[in-house]
C-alpha positions as CSV (number, residue, x, y, z in Angstrom):
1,X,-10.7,9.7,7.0
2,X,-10.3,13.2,5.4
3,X,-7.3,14.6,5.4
4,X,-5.9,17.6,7.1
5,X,-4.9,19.8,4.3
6,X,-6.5,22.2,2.4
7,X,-6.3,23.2,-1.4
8,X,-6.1,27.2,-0.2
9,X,-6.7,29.2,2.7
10,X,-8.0,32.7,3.6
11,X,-4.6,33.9,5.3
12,X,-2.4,30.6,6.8
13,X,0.5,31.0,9.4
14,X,3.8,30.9,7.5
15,X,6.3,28.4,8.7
16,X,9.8,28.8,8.5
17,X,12.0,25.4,8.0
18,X,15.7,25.5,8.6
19,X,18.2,22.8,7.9
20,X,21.0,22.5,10.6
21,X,23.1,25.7,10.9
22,X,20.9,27.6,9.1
23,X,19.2,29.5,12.0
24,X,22.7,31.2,12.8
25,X,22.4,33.1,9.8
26,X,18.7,33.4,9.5
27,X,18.8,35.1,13.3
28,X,20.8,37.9,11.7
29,X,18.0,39.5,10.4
30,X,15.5,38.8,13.0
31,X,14.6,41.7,15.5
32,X,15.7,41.7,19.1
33,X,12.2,40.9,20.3
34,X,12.5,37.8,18.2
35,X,15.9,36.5,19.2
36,X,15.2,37.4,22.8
37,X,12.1,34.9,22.9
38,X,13.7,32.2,20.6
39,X,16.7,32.4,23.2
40,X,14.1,32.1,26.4
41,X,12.5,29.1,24.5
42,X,15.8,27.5,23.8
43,X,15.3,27.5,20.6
44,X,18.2,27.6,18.3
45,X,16.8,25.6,15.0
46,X,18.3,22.3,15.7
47,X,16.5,19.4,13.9
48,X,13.0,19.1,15.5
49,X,12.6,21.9,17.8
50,X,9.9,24.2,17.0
51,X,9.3,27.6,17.8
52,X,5.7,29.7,17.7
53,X,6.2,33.3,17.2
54,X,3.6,35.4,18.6
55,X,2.8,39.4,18.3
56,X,1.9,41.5,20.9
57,X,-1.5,40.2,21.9
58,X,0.3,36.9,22.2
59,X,-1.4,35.9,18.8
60,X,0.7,33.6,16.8
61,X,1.8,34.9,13.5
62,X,4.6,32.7,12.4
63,X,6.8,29.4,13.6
64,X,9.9,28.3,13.1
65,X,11.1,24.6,12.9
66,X,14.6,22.9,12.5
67,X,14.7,19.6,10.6
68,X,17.0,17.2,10.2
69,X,19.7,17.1,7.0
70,X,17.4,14.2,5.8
71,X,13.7,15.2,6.7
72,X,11.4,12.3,6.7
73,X,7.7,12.7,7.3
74,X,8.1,12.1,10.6
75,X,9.9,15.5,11.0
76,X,7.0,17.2,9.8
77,X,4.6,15.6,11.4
78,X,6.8,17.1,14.5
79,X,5.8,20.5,13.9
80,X,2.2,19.3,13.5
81,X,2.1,17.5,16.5
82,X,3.7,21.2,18.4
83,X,1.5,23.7,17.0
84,X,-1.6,24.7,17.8
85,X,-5.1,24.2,15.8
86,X,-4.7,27.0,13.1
87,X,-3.9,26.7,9.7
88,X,-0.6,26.9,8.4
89,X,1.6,27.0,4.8
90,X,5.3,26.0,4.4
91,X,6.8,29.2,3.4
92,X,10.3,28.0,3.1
93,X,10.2,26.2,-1.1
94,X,10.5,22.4,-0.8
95,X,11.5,20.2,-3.5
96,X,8.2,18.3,-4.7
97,X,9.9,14.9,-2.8
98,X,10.2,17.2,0.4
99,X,6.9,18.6,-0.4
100,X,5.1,15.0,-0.3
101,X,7.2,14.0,2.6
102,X,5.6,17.1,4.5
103,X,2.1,16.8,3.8
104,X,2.1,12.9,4.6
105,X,4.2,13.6,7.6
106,X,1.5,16.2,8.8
107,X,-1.4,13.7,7.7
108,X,-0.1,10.9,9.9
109,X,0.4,13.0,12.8
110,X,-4.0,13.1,12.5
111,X,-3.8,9.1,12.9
112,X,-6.0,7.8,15.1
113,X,-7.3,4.3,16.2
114,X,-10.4,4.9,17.1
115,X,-12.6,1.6,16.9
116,X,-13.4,0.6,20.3
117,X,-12.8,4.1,22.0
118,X,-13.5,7.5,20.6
119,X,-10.4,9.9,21.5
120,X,-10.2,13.8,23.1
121,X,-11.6,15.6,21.0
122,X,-9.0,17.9,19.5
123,X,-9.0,20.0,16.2
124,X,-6.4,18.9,14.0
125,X,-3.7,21.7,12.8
126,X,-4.6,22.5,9.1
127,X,-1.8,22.4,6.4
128,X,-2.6,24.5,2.6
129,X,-1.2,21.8,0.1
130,X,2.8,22.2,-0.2
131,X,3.5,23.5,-3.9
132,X,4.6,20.4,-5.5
133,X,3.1,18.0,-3.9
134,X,1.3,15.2,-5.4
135,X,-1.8,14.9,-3.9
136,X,-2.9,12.0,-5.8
137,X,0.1,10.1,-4.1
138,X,0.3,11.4,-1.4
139,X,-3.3,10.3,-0.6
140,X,-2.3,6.5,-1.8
141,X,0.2,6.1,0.5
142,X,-1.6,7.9,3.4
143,X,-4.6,5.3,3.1
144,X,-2.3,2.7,2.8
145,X,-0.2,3.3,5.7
146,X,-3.7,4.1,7.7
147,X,-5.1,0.6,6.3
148,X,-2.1,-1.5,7.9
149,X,-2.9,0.0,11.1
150,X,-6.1,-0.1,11.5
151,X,-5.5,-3.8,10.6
152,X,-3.0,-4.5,13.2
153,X,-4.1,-2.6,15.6
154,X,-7.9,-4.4,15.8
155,X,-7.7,-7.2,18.2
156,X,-8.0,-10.8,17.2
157,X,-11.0,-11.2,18.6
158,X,-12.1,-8.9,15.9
159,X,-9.7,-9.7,13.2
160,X,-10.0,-13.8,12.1
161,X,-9.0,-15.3,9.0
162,X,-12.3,-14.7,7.7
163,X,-12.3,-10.6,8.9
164,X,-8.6,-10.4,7.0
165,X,-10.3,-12.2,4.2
166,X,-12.8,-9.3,4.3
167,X,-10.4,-6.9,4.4
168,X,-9.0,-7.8,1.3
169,X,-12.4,-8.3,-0.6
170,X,-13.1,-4.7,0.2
171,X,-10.1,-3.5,-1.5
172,X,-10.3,-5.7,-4.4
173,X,-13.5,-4.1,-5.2
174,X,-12.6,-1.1,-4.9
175,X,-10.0,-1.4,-8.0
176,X,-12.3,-4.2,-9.9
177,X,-9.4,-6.7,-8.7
178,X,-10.2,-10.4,-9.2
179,X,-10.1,-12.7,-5.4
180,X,-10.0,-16.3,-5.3
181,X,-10.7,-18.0,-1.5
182,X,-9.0,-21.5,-1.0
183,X,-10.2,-23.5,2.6
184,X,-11.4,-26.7,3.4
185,X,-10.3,-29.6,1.6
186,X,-8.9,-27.8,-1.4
187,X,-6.5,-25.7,1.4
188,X,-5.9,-29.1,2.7
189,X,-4.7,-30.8,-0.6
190,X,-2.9,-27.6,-2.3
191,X,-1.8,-25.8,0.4
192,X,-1.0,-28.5,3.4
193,X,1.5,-26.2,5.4
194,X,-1.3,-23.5,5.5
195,X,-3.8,-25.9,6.8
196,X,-1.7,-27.4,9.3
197,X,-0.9,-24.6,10.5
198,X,-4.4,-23.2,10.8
199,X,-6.7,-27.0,11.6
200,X,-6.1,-26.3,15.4
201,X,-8.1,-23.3,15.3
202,X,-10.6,-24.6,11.9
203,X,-13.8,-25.5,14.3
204,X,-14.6,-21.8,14.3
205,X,-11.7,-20.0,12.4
206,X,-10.8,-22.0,9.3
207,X,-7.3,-21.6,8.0
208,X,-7.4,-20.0,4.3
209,X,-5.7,-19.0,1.0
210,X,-6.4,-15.4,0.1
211,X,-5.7,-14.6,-3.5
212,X,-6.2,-11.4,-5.0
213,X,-5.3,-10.1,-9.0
214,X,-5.7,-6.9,-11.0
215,X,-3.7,-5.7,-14.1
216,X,-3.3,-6.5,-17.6
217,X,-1.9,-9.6,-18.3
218,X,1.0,-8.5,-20.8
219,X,2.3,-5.7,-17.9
220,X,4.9,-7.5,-15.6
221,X,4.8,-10.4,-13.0
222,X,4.5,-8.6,-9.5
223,X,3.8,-11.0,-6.6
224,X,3.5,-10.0,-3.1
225,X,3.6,-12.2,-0.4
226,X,2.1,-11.6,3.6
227,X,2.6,-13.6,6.4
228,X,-1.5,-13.7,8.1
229,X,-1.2,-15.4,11.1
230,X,-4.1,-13.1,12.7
231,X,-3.5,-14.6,16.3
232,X,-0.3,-16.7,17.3
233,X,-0.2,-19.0,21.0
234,X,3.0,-20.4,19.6
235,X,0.7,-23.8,19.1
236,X,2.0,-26.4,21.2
237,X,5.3,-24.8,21.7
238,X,3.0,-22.4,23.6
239,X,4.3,-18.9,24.0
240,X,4.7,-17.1,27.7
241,X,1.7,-14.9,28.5
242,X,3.9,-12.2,27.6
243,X,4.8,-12.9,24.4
244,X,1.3,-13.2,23.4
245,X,0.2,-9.4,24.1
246,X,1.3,-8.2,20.7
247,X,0.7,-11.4,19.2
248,X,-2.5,-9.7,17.4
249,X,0.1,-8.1,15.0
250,X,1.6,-11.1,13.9
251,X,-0.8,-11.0,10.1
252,X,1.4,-7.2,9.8
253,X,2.9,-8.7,6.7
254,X,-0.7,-9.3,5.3
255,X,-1.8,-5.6,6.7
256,X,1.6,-4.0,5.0
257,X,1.3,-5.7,1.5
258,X,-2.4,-5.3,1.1
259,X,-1.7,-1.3,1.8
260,X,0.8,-1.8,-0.8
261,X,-1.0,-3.9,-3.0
262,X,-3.7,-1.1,-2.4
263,X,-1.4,2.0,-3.1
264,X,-0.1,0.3,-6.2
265,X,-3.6,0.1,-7.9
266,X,-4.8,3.4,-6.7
267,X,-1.4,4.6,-8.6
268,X,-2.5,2.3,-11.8
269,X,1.3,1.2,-11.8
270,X,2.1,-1.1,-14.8
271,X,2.2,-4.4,-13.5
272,X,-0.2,-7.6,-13.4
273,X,-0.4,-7.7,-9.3
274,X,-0.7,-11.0,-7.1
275,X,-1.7,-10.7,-3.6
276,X,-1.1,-13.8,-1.7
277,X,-1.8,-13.9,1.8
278,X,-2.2,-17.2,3.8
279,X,-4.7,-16.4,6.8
280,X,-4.7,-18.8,10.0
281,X,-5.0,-18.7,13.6
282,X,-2.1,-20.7,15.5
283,X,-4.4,-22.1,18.4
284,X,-4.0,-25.0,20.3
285,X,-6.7,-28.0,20.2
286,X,-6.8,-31.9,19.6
287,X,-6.3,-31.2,16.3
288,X,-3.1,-29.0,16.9
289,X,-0.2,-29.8,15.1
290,X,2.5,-31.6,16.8
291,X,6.5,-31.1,17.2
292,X,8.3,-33.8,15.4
293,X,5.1,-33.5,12.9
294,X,6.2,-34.5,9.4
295,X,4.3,-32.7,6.8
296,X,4.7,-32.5,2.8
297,X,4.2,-29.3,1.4
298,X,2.9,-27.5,-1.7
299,X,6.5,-27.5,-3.6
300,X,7.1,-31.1,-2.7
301,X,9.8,-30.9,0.1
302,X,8.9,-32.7,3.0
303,X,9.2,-30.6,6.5
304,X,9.9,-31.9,10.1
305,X,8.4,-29.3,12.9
306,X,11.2,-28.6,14.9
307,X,9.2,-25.8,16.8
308,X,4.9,-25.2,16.5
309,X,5.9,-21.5,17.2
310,X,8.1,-21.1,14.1
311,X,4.5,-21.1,12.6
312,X,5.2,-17.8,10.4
313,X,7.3,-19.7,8.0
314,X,5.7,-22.6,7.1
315,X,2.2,-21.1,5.9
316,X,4.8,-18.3,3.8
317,X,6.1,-21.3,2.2
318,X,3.2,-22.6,0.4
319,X,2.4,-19.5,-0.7
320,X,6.0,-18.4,-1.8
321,X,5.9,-22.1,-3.4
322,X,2.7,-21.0,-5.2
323,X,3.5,-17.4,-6.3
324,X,7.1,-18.8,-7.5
325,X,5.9,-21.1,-9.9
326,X,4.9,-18.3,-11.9
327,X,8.0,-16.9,-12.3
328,X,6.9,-13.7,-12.0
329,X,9.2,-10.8,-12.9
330,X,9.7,-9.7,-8.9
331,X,8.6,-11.7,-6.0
332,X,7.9,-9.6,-2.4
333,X,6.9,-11.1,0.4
334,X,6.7,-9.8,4.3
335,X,6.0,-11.0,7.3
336,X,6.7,-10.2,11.4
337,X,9.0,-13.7,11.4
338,X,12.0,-13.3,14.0
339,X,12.5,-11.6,17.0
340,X,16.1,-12.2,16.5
341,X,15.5,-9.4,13.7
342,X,14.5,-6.8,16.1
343,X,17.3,-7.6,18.1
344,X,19.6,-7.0,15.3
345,X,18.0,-4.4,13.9
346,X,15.3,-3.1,16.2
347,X,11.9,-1.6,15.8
348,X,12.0,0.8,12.4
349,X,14.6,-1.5,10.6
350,X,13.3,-4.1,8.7
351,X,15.6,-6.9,8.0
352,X,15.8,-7.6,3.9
353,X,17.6,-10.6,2.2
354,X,17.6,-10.9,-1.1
355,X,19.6,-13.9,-3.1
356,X,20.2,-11.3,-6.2
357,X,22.6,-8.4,-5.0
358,X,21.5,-6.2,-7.6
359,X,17.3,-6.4,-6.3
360,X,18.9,-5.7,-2.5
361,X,20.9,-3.0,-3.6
362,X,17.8,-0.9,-5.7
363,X,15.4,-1.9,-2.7
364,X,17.9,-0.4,-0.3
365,X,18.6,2.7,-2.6
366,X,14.4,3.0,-2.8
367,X,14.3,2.8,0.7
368,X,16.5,5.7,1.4
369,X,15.1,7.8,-1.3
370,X,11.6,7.5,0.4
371,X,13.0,7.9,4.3
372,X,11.8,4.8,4.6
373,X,14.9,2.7,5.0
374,X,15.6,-1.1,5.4
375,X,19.2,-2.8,6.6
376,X,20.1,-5.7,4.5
377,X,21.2,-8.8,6.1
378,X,23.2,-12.0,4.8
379,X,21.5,-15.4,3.5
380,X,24.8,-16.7,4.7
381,X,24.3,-20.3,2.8
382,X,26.2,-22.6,5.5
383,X,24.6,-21.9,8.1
384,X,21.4,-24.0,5.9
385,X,22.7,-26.7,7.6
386,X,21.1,-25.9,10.9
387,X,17.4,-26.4,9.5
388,X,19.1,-30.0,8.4
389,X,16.6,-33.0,9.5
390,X,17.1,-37.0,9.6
391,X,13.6,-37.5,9.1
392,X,13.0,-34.7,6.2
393,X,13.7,-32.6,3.9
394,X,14.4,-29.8,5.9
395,X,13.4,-28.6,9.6
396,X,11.3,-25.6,10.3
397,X,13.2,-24.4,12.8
398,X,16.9,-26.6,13.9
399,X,18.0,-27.1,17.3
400,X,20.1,-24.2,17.7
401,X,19.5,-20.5,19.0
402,X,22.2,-18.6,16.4
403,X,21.0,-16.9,13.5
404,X,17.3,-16.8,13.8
405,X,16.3,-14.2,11.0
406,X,18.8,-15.8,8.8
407,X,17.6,-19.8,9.0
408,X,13.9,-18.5,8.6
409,X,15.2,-17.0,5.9
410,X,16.9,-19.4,4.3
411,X,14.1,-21.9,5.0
412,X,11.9,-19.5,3.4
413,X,14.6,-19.2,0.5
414,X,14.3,-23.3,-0.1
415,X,10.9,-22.5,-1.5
416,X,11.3,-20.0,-4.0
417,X,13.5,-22.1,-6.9
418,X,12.6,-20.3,-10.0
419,X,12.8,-16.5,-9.4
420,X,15.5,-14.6,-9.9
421,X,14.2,-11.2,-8.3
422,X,13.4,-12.0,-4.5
423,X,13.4,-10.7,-1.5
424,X,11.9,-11.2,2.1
425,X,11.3,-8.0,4.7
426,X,11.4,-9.8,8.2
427,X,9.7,-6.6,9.8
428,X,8.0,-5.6,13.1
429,X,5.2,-3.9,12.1
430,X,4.8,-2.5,15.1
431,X,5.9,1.4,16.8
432,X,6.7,0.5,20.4
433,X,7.2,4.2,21.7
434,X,5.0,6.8,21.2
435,X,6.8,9.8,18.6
436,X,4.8,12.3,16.3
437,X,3.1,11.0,13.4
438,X,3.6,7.4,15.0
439,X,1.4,6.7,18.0
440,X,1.8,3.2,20.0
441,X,0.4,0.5,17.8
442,X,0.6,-0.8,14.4
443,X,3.1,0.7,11.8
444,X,3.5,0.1,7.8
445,X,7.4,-0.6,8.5
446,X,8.7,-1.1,4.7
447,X,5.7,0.0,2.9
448,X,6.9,3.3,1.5
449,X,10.4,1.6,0.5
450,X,8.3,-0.9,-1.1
451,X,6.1,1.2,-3.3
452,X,8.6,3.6,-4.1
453,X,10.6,0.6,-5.7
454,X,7.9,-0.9,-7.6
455,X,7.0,2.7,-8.7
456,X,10.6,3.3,-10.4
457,X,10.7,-0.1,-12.0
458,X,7.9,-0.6,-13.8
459,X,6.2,3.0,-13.5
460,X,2.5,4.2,-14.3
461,X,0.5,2.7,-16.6
C-alpha cells in the first residue's frame, strides 16, 4: 500500500518535537495566547501528549508533541494518530536514525487489515519525508512489518500450509530467490517430526518443508528459521476453546522471518540467505499423532511426545537440524513457542537465548539501537534434565510445569550441534491492546532488532 509521505509539499504544518523538560523553556518565548491554550489543553510537553495550535479562524497552523527520551516509531506514529488529515513536516532537525524512526512510525499508524472488511473511510495525515531519512529502508521494513501482519492476521481458514507456501513463492520471485517444496513421502523420510506433526491434518492440508535461497554463494551463511504451524488444536492434548482463538497466529515466526528474509533482499545485504519454514496444521484425526508417540527425527535423536500441544518445537527441530548442518555463519530462528514467555516477559518482549554470549549481547545491543528491544533469558543447562525420557532420547515436553520457555529452549538447543552463532526469539507476535501505530492483531515482534543486526554484521552488498 502506498505510503503516507510525500517527497515535498506546497506549504505543510510545522511540528514542533520536544524531549522531556524541554517545553519549560520552549514556553518562554511563546505568546500568552499560546501558553493560555496549551495550559487549557493540559498540555505541558510530556512524552506523547500532542498539542494542535490553531489561529484565529480556528485553522491549525502548527502542533506541538512531547516524546519520550528514547523515541521509537511508536511515538511518532502518536502524533499521527492525534492530528488531523493535513499535511505536515517535522520542523524540529532529527538525526537520520530519529528521522527513519519517524517516518516508519507515522507509516504504521496508516496500517490497516483490511481483507474481509473494508474500514471508515478516513484520510490519512500526510508526512513531507524527514531530512535524512532513508526512504529506501524505510520502505523495506515498512513492507516487512505490513507483510507479517497481514499474514497473521488472515484466518486459518484462509491461511493453510499451502497459502503460507504461497506467501513465500511470491516473495521469492520478487528478488529472483530460488524455493524448494518438500511433502509427501520425501517430508515423511527427511523431515519425520514435520510430518508427524502435520499427517493429522494431510487429507486436505498436507504438512510441508518450505525452502527458500537467494545470494551469492561466497557471501556468508545466513539461516533463518520460522515456526509455521498455521492453525494449532493442541492435537490430542486438545487446547480449551479459548486458547484456540488466537491460535491462527501460531505460523508468526514464519510471518516475522519471511518479512525479514524479505527486508534483507530488498536491502541486497551481503549474505547467501536460507529461509526455512516448516508449514503444518496441528489437527486432530485417526491419523493424529499420539502422547507417548516415539518418533526419530531428522538429526537422529529419537523423541518421546510428552505433550501433542508442545507441537511448535518438534517441526523447528528438523528444520534447525537441517539448516545446522550447514554450519552457516549465523543461525536465527523464531517462533510463538511458550506462553510461559509472555508471562515472563509479556507481549512486546521477546524472549532470546543464545548459547554464545557474545551473539546475545550484539542482538540485544541491535535491539535497542532500533527501539525494538528483546530481554535475554538463561539456557540454564540443568534444568535439561526435565525433557529426560526412559524410552528416548529426549522428551518434547517433561512432566513438570517450571521453566517452560527455557526446556523448549533447550530442547530446541539439542538440535543445533554445529553452530556456533545461535539464537532462538520465543515471541508473541501478537499486539493485544490497541496503541498508535499498533492496532489489535498481528505484530512483527523482533523483526526490526533482527534486520538491524544482520544489517551491521555483514552490511550491503
Amino acid at each position: 500500500m502506498p505510503l503516507p509521505l510525500l517527497d515535498k509539499a506546497a506549504k505543510p504544518l510545522p511540528i514542533w518535537l520536544f524531549a522531556p523538560g524541554e517545553w519549560n523553556n520552549e514556553r518562554r518565548r511563546e505568546a500568552p495566547a499560546v501558553l493560555a491554550w496549551a495550559e487549557a489543553q493540559g498540555f505541558e510537553g510530556k512524552p506523547g501528549q500532542v498539542l494542535t495550535i490553531p489561529d484565529g479562524q480556528g485553522r491549525v497552523t502548527r502542533v506541538l508533541a512531547g516524546l519520550p527520551a528514547q523515541p521509537d516509531p511508536f511515538s511518532y506514529a502518536a502524533i499521527a494518530a492525534a492530528v488531523g488529515s493535513n499535511t505536515y513536516h517535522f520542523a524540529s532537525a532529527l538525526k537520520p536514525e530519529q528521522a527513519e524512526l519517524a517516518a516508519l512510525g507515522w507509516a504504521l499508524q496508516d496500517y490497516r487489515f483490511s481483507r474481509y472488511r473494508k474500514p471508515p473511510i478516513k484520510a490519512a495525515p500526510r508526512l513531507v519525508w524527514p531530512e535524512h531519512a532513508d526512504k529506501a529502508r524505510v520502505r523495506a521494513l515498512h513492507d516487512a512489518i505490513v507483510l507479517a501482519r497481514d499474514l497473521i492476521n488472515t484466518p486459518a481458514g484462509d491461511l493453510g500450509p499451502a497459502e503460507l507456501a504461497d506467501a513465500v513463492a511470491k516473495v521469492a520471485k520478487a528478488h529472483k530467490a530460488k524455493l524448494r517444496i518438500v511433502q509427501g513421502e520425501p517430508l515423511r523420510k527427511g523431515y519425520p517430526l514435520v510430518h508427524m506433526v502435520g499427517r493429522a491434518a494431510a487429507a486436505h492440508r498436507q504438512p510441508r518443508l518450505i525452502d527458500l535461497t537467494w545470494g551469492s554463494a561466497k557471501a556468508p551463511k545466513l539461516t533463518l528459521v520460522g515456526k509455521g504451524v498455521c492453525f494449532d488444536s493442541g492435537g490430542l492434548d486438545i487446547k480449551p476453546a479459548s486458547g484456540m482463538l488466537l491460535m491462527k497466529k501460531d505460523m508468526g515466526g514464519a510471518a516475522i522471518m519471511l518479512g525479514l528474509a524479505q527486508a534483507i533482499m530488498a536491502r541486497k545485504l551481503n549474505v547467501r540467505l536460507r529461509l526455512l519454514i516448516p508449514a503444518v496444521e496441528n489437527a486432530i484425526s485417526g491419523d493424529a499423532f499420539r502422547p507417548g508417540d516415539v518418533t526419530r527425527s531428522r538429526k537422529g535423536l529419537t523423541v518421546e511426545i510428552g505433550n501433542t500441544d508442545a507441537e511448535g518445537r518438534l517441526i523447528l527441530a528438523d528444520a534447525l537440524a537441517d539448516a545446522d548442518a550447514e554450519k552457516p555463519d549465523l543461525l536465527l530462528d523464531a517462533a510463538t513457542l511458550t506462553g510461559a514467555a509472555r508471562v515472563a516477559v509479556g507481549p512486546d518482549l521477546p524472549a532470546l537465548f543464545s548459547p554464545d554470549d557474545a551473539l546475545a549481547e550484539a542482538l540485544l545491543k541491535a535491539g535497542l539501537n532500533a527501539a525494538d528491544p528483546l530481554w535475554r533469558l538463561p539456557l540454564h543447562a540443568p534444568y535439561r534434565d526435565y525433557l529426560d525420557s526412559k524410552v528416548a532420547d529426549i522428551n518434547n515436553a517433561g512432566d513438570t510445569p517450571f521453566a517452560g520457555s527455557i526446556t523448549a529452549a533447550l530442547f530446541l538447543k539439542e538440535f543445533v550441534t554445529e553452530t556456533r552463532a545461535y539464537a532462538h526469539l520465543d515471541t508473541f507476535g501478537w499486539s493485544p491492546r490497541p496503541r498508535p501505530g499498533r492496532p489489535v492483531g498481528g505484530e512483527a515482534t523482533g523483526l526490526r532488532a533482527l534486520f538491524r543486526f544482520v544489517e551491521d554484521r555483514f552490511g550491503k552488498r
